[in-house]
FIMIGU-280704 format. One record per residue (C-alpha): residue number from 1; x, y, z. Coordinates in nm, 3 decimals, decimal comma. Layout:
! residues N
[node NUM [X Y Z]]
...
***
This chain:
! residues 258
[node 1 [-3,177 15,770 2,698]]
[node 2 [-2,986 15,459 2,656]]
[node 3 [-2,594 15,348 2,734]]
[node 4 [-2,444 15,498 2,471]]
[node 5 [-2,629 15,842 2,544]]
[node 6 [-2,399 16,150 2,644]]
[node 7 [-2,383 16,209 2,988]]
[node 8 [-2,191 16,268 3,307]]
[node 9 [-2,294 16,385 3,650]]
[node 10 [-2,030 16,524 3,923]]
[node 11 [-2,128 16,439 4,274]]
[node 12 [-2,016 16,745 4,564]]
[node 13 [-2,128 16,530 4,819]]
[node 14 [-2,395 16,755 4,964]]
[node 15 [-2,632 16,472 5,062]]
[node 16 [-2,961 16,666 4,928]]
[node 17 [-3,049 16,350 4,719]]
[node 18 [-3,062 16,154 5,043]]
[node 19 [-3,336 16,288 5,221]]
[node 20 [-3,733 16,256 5,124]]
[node 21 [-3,727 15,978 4,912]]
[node 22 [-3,855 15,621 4,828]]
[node 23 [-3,608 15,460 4,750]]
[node 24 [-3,722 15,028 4,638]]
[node 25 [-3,474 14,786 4,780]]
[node 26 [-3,465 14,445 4,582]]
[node 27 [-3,348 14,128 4,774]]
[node 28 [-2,974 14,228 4,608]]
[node 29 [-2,968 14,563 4,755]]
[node 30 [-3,030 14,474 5,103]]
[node 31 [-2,727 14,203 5,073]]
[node 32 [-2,512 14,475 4,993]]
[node 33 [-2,612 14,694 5,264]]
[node 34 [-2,577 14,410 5,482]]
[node 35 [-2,230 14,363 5,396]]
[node 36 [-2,135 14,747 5,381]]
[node 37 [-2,305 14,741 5,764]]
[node 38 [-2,112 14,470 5,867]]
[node 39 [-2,452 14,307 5,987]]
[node 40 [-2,665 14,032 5,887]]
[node 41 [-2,927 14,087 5,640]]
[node 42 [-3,213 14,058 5,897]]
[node 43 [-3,100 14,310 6,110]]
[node 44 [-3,066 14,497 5,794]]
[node 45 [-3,424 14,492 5,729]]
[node 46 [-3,462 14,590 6,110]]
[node 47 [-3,209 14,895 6,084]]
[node 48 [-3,233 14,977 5,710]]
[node 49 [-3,555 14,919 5,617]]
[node 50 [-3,919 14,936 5,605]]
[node 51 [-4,265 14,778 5,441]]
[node 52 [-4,065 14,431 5,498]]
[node 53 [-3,780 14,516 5,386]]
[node 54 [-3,886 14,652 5,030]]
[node 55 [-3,786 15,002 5,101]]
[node 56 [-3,517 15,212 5,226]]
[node 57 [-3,589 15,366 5,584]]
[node 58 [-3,608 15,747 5,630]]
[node 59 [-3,604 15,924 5,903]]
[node 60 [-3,901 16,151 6,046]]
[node 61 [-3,687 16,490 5,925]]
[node 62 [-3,615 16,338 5,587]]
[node 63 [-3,274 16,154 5,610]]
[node 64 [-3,224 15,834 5,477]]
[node 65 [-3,155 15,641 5,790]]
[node 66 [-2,748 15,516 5,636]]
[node 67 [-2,685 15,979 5,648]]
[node 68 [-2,451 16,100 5,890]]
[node 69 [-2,396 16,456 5,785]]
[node 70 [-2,362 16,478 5,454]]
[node 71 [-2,227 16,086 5,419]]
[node 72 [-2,326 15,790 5,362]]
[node 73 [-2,250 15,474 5,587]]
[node 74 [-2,310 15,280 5,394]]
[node 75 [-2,148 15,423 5,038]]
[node 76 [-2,001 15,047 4,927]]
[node 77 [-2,333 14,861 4,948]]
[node 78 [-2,559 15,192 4,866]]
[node 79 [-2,911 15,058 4,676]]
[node 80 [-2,872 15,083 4,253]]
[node 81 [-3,093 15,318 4,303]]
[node 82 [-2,869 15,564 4,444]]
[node 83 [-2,635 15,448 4,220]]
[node 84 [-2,784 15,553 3,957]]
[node 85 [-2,904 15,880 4,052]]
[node 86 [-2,984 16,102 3,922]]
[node 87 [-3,091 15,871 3,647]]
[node 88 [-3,361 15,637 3,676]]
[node 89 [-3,479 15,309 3,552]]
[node 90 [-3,703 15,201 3,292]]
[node 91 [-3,755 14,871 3,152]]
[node 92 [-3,817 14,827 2,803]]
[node 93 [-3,987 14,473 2,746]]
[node 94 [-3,936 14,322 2,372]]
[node 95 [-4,087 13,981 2,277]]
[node 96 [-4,257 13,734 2,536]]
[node 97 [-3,949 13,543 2,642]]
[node 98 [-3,675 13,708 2,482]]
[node 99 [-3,612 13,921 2,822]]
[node 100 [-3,570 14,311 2,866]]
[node 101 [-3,311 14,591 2,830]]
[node 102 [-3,271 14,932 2,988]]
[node 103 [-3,360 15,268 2,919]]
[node 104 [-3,289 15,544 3,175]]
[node 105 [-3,431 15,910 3,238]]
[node 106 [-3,273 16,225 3,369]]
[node 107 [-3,460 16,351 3,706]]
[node 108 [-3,471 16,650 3,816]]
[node 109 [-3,245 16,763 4,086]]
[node 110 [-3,296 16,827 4,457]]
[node 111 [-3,334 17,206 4,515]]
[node 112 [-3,032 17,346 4,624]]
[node 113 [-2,787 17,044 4,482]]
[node 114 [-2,435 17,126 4,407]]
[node 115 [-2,433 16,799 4,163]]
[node 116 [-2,297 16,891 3,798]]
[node 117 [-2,460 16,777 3,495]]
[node 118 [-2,268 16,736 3,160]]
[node 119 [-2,205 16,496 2,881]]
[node 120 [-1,818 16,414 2,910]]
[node 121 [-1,906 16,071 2,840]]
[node 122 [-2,164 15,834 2,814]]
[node 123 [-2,456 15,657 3,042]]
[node 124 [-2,242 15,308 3,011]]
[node 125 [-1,946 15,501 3,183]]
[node 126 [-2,130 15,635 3,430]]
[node 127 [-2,293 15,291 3,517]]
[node 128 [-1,926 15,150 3,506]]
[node 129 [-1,820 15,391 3,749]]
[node 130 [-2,103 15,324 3,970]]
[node 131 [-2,083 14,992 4,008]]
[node 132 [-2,404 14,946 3,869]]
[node 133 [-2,351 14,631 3,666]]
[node 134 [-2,380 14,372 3,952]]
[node 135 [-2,688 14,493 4,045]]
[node 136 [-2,813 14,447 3,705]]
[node 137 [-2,720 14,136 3,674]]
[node 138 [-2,869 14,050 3,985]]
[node 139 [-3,238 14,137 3,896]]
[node 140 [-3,165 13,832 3,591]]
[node 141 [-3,104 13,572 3,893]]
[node 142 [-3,417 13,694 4,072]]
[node 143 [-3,633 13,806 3,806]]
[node 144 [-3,733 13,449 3,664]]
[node 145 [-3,874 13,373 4,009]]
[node 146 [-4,149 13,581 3,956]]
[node 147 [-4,313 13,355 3,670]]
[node 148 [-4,207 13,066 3,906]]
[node 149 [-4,378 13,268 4,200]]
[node 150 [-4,678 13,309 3,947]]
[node 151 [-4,721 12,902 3,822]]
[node 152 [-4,735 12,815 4,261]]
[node 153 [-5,044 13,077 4,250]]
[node 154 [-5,173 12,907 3,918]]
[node 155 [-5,183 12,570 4,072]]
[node 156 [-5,279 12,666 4,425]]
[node 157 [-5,555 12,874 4,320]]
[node 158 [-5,915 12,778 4,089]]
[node 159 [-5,989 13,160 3,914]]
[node 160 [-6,306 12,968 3,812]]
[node 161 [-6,412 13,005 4,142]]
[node 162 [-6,223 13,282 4,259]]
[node 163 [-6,277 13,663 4,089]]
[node 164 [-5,955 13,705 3,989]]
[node 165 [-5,968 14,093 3,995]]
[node 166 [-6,049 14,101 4,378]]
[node 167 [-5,819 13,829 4,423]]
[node 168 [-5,529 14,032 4,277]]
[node 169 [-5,662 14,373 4,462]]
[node 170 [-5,592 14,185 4,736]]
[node 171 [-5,275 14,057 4,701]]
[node 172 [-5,142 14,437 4,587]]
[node 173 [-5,251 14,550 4,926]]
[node 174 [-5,114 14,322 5,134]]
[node 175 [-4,808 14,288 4,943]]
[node 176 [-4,729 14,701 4,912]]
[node 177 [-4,885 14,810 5,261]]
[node 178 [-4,636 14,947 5,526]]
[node 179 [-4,868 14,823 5,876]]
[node 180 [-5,116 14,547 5,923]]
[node 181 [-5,061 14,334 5,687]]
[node 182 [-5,073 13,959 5,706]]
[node 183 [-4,740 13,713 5,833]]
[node 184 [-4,591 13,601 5,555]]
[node 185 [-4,276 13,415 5,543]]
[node 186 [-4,221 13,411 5,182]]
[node 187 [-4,202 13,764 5,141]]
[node 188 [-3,991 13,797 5,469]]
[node 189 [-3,761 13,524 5,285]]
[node 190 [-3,745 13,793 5,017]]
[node 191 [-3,481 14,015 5,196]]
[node 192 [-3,312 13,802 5,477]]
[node 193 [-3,115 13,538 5,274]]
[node 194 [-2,876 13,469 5,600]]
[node 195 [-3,230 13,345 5,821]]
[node 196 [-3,214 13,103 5,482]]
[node 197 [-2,845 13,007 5,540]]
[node 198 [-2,754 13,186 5,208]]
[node 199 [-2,478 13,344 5,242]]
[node 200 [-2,159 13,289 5,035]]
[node 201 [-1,827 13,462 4,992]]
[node 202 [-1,979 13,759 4,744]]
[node 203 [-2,280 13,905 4,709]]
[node 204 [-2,304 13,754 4,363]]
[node 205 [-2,300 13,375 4,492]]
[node 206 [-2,539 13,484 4,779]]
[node 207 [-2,789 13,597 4,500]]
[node 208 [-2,768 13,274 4,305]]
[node 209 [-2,813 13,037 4,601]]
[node 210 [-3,111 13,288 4,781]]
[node 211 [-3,326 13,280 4,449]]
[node 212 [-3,240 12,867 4,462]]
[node 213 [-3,389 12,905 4,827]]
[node 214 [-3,667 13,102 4,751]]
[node 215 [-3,791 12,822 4,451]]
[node 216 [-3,754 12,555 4,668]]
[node 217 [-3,985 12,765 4,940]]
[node 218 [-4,224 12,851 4,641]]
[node 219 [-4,233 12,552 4,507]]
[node 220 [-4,419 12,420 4,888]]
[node 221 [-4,616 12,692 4,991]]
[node 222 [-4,968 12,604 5,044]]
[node 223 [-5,170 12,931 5,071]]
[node 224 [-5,231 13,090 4,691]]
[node 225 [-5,271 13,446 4,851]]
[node 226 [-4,917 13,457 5,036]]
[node 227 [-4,785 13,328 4,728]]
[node 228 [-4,914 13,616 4,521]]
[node 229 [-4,834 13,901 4,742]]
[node 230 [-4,468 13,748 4,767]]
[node 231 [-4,489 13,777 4,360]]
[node 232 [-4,609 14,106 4,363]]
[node 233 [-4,336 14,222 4,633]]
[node 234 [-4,021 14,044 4,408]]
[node 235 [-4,178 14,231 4,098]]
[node 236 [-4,206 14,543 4,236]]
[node 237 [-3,855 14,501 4,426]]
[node 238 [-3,706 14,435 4,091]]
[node 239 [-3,849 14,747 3,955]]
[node 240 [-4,193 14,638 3,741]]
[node 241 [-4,513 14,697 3,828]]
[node 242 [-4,769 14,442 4,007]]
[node 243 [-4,898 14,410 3,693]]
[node 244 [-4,588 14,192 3,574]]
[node 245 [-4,675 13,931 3,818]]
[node 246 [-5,044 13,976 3,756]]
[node 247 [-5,011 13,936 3,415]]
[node 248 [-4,791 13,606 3,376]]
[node 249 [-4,955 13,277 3,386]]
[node 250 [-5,272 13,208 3,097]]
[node 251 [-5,483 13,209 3,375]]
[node 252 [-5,398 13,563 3,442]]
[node 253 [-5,435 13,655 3,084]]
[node 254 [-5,745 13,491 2,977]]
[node 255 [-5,907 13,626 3,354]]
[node 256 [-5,789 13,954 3,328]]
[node 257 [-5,701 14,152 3,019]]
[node 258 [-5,988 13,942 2,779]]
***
């Protein structure tokens, strides 16, 4: 399904979409729900949050931590993810360098939800009405940091002398597991732009000068393995695999997919 696909979906506000989920955050998101919250974005990660700040926190019943009810605190700065339920994401990747467009599914609904499917009008309305278009736009400011994420790994790291397929394992883990992992301020740079004294008048301006931050802080880290679970984190915050971070840089190619 693309934007000009026929669809509409009628919300009843039941909240059954909000519990027992995993919901991704992407540094963007958790600006949003910063602002919505009225807090700063660390204690965002803190209230919001867990695995670092990469996902939205729910509670041990099921309820996304924002649900009072059958509402959402934090409706204004809600993740695109809920935005775009219940659609969700795909990224269709078309020539090296000449970037990515959308594609979208329908998911199934929760049991019991009152929600009402139809095709009055189209996927781009229904984004529109969402507010899903900053959000989009968004993932282009942070998304090139990934490659730049990628070169710092590149140059910090020999893959003569390292087995690049252990090396990688490695970074997955660290970079995608919820307890003991290893400090690592890049990634925790990742979702608290404010500790980075990032924040602007919108959200949008925020974005711009936190990926600006996060180069410079790339650009001098010294330890190869924090540098690729940070790359692994952003890519998978953005919605792509691990295997989009793995895979850019020729080291990465020639190593890995031979």
């Amino acid at each position: 399904m693309f934007a000009d696909s026929k669809f509409s979906y009628e919300c009843n506000r039941c909240g059954l979409c909000c519990r027992d989920k995993v919901i991704a955050l992407s540094p963007y998101d958790v600006i949003r729900i910063a602002r919505a919250a009225g807090i700063s974005t660390g204690e965002t990660v803190a209230r919001y949050t867990m695995r670092r700040g990469s996902l939205l926190r729910f509670s041990t019943d099921g309820r996304c931590g924002a649900l009072e009810d059958a509402r959402c605190t934090i409706h204004s700065g809600r993740p695109l993810a809920c935005r775009l339920y219940p659609l969700g994401l795909q990224r269709i990747t078309r020539a090296a360098g000449a970037g990515f467009t959308y594609s979208f599914i329908r998911l199934e609904p929760s049991a019991g939800s009152l929600g009402i499917y139809g095709t009055a009008g189209s996927i781009g309305d229904f984004l529109e009405t969402q507010g899903a278009g900053p959000h989009l736009d968004a993932a282009s400011v942070y998304s090139p940091l990934i490659a730049n994420f990628r070169r710092r790994v590149d140059a910090l790291v020999d893959f003569e002398c390292v087995e690049p397929r252990e090396f990688w394992r490695i970074a997955a883990r660290e970079a995608l597991a919820e307890t003991n992992y290893d400090p690592n301020p890049l990634i925790d740079a990742l979702f608290d732009p404010d500790r980075l004294g990032c924040r602007r008048g919108s959200a949008a301006d925020t974005a711009i000068a936190h990926a600006a931050a996060l180069d410079r802080l790339a650009s001098s880290e010294r330890d190869g393995a924090a540098a690729a679970a940070a790359a692994i984190m952003l890519a998978t915050s953005l919605g792509y695999g691990p295997q989009h971070a793995i895979g850019i840089g020729a080291s990465a190619r020639s190593a890995l997919y031979p």
